[in-house]
C-alpha positions as protocol buffer text, in pm:
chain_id: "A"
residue {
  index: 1
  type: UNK
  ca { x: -997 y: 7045 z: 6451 }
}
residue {
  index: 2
  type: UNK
  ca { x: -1044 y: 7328 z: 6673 }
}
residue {
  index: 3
  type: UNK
  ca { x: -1397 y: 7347 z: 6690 }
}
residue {
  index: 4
  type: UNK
  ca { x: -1492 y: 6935 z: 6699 }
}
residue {
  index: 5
  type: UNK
  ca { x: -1543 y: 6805 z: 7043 }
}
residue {
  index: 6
  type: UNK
  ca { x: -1491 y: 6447 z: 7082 }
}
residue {
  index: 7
  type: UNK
  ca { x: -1725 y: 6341 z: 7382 }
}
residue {
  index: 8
  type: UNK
  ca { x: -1756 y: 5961 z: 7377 }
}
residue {
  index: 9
  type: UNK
  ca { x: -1682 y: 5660 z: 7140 }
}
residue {
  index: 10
  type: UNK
  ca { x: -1981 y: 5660 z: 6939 }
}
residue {
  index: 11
  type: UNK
  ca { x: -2288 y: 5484 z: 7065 }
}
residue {
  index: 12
  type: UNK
  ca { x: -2393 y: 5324 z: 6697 }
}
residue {
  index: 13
  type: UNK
  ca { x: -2118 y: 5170 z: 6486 }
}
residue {
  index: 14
  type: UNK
  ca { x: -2149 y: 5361 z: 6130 }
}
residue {
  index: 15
  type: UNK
  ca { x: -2309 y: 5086 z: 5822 }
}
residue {
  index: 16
  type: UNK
  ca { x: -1978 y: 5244 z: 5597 }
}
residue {
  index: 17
  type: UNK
  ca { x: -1644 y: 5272 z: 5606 }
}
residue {
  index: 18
  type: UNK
  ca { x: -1715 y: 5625 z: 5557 }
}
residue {
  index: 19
  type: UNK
  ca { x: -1903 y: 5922 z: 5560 }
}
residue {
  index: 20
  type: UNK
  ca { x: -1952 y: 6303 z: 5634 }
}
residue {
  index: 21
  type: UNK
  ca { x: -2164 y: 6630 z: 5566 }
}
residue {
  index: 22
  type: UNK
  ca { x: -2352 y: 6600 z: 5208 }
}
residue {
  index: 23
  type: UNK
  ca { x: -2175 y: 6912 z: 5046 }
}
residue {
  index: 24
  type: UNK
  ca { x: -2374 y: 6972 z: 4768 }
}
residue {
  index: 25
  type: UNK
  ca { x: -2299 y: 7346 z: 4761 }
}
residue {
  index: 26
  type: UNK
  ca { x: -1935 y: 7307 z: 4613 }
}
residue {
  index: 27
  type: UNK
  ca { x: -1931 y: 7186 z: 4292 }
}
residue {
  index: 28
  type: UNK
  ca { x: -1921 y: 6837 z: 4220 }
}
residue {
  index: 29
  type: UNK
  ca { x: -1635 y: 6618 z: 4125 }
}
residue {
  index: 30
  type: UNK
  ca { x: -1571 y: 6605 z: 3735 }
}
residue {
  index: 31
  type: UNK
  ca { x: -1696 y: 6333 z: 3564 }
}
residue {
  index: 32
  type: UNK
  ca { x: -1352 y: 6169 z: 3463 }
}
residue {
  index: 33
  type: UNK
  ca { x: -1272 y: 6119 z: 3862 }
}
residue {
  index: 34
  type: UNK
  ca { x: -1566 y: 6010 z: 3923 }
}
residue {
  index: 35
  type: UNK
  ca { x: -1519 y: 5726 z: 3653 }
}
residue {
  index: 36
  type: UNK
  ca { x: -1162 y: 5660 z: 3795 }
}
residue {
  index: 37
  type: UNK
  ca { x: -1217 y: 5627 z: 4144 }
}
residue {
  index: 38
  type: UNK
  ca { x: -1571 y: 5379 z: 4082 }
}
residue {
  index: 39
  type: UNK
  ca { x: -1314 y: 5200 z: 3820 }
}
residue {
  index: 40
  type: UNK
  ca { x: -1036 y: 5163 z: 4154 }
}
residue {
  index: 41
  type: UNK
  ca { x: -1307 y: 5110 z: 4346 }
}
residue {
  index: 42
  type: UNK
  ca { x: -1446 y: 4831 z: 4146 }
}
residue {
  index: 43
  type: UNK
  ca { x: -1127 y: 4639 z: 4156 }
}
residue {
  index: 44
  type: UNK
  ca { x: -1210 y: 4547 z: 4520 }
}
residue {
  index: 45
  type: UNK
  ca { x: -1588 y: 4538 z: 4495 }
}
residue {
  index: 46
  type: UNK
  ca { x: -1735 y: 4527 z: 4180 }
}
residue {
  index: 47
  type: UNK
  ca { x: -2084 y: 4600 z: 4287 }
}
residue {
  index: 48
  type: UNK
  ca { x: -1868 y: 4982 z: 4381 }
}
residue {
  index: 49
  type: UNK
  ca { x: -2081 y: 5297 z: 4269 }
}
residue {
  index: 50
  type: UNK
  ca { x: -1952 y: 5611 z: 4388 }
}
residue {
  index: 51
  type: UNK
  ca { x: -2289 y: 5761 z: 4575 }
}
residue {
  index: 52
  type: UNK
  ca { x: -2264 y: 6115 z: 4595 }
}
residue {
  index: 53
  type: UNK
  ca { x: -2028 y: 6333 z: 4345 }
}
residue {
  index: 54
  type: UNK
  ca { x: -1903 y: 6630 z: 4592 }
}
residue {
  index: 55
  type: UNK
  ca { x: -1672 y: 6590 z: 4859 }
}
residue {
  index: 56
  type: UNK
  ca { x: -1879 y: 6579 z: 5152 }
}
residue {
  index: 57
  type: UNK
  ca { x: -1606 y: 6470 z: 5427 }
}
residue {
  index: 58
  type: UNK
  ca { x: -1521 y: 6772 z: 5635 }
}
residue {
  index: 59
  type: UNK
  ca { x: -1556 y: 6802 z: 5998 }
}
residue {
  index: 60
  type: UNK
  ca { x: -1818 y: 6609 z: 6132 }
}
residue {
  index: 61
  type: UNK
  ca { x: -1684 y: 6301 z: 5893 }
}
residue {
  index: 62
  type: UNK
  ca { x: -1620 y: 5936 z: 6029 }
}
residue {
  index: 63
  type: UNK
  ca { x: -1355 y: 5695 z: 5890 }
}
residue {
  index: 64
  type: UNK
  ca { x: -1351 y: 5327 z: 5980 }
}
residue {
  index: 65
  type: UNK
  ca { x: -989 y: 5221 z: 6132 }
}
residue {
  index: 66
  type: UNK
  ca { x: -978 y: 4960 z: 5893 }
}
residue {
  index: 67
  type: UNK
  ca { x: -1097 y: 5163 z: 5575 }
}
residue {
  index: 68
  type: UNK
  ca { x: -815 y: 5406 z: 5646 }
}
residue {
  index: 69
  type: UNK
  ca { x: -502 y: 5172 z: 5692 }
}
residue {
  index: 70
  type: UNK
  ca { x: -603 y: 4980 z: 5388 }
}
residue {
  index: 71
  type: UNK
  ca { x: -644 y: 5285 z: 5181 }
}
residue {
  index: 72
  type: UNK
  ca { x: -307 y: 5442 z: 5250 }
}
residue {
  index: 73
  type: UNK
  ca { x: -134 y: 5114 z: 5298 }
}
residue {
  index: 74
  type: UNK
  ca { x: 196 y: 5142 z: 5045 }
}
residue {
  index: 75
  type: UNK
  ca { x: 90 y: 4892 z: 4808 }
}
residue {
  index: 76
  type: UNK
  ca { x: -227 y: 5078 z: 4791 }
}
residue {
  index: 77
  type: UNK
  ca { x: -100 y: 5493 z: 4740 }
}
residue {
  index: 78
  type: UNK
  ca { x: 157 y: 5357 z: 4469 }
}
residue {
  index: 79
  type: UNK
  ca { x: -82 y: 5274 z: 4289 }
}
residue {
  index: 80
  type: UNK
  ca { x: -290 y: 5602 z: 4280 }
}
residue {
  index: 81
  type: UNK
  ca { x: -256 y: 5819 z: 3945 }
}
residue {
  index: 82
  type: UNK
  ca { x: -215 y: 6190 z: 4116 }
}
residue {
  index: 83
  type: UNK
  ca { x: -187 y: 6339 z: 3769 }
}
residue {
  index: 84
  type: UNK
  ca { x: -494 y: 6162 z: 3657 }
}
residue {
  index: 85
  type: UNK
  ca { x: -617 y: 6282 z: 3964 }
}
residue {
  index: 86
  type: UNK
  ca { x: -536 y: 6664 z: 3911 }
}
């Protein structure tokens, strides 16, 4: 992004595989996503609880290497109901 600066590899390793601004000014997800993504979420941790119900990840957001290959690893996006989704 234009106006994000990357100075240094960051000092701190972040506790998550990710994270960002908490948007609570745009509205928050609907319900039935919410259930679907803690109910894909849950099939690889079933302790999963979606934390916050906006979007939150803009600039200023972190994503852990690993997080982000695994998530759009083939296997993985197949499996993802976009209309559901909609």
């Amino acid at each position: 992004e234009p106006d994000v600066q990357i100075r240094r590899r960051h000092i701190e390793h972040p506790a998550h595989d990710a994270g960002g601004i908490y948007d609570n000014f745009n509205a928050a997800m609907h319900e039935e996503t919410r259930m679907y993504l803690e109910w894909r979420g849950r099939e690889r941790n079933p302790c999963f609880k979606l934390l916050w119900p906006h979007f939150g990840l803009a600039g200023g957001s972190y994503f852990r290497k690993e997080a982000i290959l695994d998530a759009f690893s083939p296997e993985h996006i197949k499996r993802i109901d976009f209309r559901r989704m909609a």
